[in-house]
C-alpha positions in Angstrom: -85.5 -62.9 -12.3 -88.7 -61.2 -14.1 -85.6 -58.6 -15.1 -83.7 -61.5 -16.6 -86.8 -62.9 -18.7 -88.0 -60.1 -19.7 -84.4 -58.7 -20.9 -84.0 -62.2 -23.1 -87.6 -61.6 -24.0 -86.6 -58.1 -25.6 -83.2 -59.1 -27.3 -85.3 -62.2 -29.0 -87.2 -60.1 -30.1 -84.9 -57.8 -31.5 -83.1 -60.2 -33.7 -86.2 -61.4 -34.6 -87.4 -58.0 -35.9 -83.7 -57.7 -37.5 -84.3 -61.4 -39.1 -87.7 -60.8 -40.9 -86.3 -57.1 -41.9 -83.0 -58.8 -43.7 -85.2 -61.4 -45.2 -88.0 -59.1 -46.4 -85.0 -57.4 -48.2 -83.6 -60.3 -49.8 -86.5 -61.3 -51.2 -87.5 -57.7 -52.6 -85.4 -58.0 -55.4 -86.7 -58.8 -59.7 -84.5 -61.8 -59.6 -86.3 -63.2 -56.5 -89.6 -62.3 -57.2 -92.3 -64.9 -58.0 -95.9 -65.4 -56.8 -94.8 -68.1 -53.9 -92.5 -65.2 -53.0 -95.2 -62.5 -52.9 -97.3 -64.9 -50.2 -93.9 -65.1 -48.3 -93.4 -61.4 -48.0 -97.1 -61.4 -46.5 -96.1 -64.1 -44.2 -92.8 -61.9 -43.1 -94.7 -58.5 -42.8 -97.5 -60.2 -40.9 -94.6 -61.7 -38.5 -92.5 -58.2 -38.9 -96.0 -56.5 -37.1 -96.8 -59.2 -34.8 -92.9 -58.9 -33.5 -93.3 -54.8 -33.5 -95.9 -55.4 -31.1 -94.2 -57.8 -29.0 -91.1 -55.6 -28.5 -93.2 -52.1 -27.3 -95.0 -55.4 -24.6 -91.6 -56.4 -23.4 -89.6 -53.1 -23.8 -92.0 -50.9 -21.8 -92.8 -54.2 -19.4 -88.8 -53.4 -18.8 -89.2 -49.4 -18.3 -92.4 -50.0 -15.8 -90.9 -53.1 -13.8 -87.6 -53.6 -14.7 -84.9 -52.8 -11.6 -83.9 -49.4 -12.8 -87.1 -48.1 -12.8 -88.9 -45.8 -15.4 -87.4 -42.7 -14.2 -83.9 -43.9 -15.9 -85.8 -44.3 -18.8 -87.9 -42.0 -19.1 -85.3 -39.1 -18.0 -82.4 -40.4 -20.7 -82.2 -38.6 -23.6 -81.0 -41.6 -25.3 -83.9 -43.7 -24.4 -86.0 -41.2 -26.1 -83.6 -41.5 -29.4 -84.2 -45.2 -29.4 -87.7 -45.2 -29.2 -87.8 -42.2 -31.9 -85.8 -44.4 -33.9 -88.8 -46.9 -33.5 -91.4 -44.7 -34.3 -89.6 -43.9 -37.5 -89.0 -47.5 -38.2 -92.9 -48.1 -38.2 -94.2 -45.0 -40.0 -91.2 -46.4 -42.9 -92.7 -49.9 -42.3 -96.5 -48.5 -43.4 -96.2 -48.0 -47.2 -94.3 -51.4 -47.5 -97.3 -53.0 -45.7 -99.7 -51.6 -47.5 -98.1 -52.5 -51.1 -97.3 -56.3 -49.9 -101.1 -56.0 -48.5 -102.0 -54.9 -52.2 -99.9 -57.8 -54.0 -101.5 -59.9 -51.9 -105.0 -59.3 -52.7 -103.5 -58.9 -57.0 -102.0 -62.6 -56.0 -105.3 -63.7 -54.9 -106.7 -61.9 -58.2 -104.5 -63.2 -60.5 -101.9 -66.5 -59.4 -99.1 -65.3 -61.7 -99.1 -61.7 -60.5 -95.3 -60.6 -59.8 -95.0 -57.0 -58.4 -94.0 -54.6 -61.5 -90.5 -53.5 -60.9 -90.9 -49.9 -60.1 -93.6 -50.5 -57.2 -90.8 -53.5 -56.2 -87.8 -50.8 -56.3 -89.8 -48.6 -54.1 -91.0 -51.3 -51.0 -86.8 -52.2 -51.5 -85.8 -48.5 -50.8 -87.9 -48.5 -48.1 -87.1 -51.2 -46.4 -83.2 -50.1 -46.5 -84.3 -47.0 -45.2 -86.2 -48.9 -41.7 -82.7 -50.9 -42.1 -81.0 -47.9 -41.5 -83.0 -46.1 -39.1 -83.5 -49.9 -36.7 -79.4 -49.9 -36.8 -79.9 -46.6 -34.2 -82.0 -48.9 -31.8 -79.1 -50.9 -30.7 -76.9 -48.5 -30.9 -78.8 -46.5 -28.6 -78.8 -49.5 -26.1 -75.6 -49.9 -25.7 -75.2 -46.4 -24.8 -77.8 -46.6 -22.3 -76.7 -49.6 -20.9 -73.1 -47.8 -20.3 -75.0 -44.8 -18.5 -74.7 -42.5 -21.6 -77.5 -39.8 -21.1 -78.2 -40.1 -17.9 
């Protein structure tokens, strides 16, 4: 049963983190942008790290007590592509944090402050880029889950 919750757990959290991602990118865009909308990327980056967290908690809590045990895991070649595709996915995720981190504190500076368009272009890029790179994740899943790799 602990394989069950912690299995819902993980997909939750998933298309949580696949949520805030597609949201974060909607509303990096010139035509969106406002200073309501700069606190709101805060508020989805904030939730964005607190779910990154929360899916290394319940993916390893499924590697270290899950029914296959962590020798599936941690002899699969795939697994290891997933969770590269992870790490790559947060080292993208860092200069987007720390330019919403620095609109926040200009918002706080200055309550009309939009982002200027070039530093907006840039955060958009790079969140297509983790959009791109978390697509592996899943992918890599279901390939696991069919015994590819191992």
């Amino acid at each position: 049963m602990s394989d069950l919750i912690l299995a819902i757990v993980h997909h939750l959290i998933v298309f949580g983190i696949a949520a805030v991602l597609a949201a974060e990118l909607a509303l990096l865009r010139p035509a969106a942008m406002s200073p309501h909308t700069v606190k709101l990327l805060g508020r989805f980056d904030t939730v964005y790290g607190a779910l990154a967290l929360a899916i290394l908690v319940a993916g390893f809590g499924r590697v270290f007590h899950g029914p296959k045990g962590a020798a599936f895991y941690v002899d699969n070649p795939v697994f290891w592509v997933k969770v590269g595709a992870f790490a790559v996915v947060g080292i993208l995720s860092i200069k987007p944090t720390v330019r919403i981190l620095a609109w926040q504190k200009s918002l706080k500076a200055d309550a009309a402050f939009t982002p200027p368009a070039d530093d907006l272009g840039a955060v958009r890029r790079r969140k297509l880029a983790e959009i791109h790179v978390f697509a592996l994740i899943p992918i890599a899943a279901a390939m696991m889950a069919r015994g590819i790799g191992y």
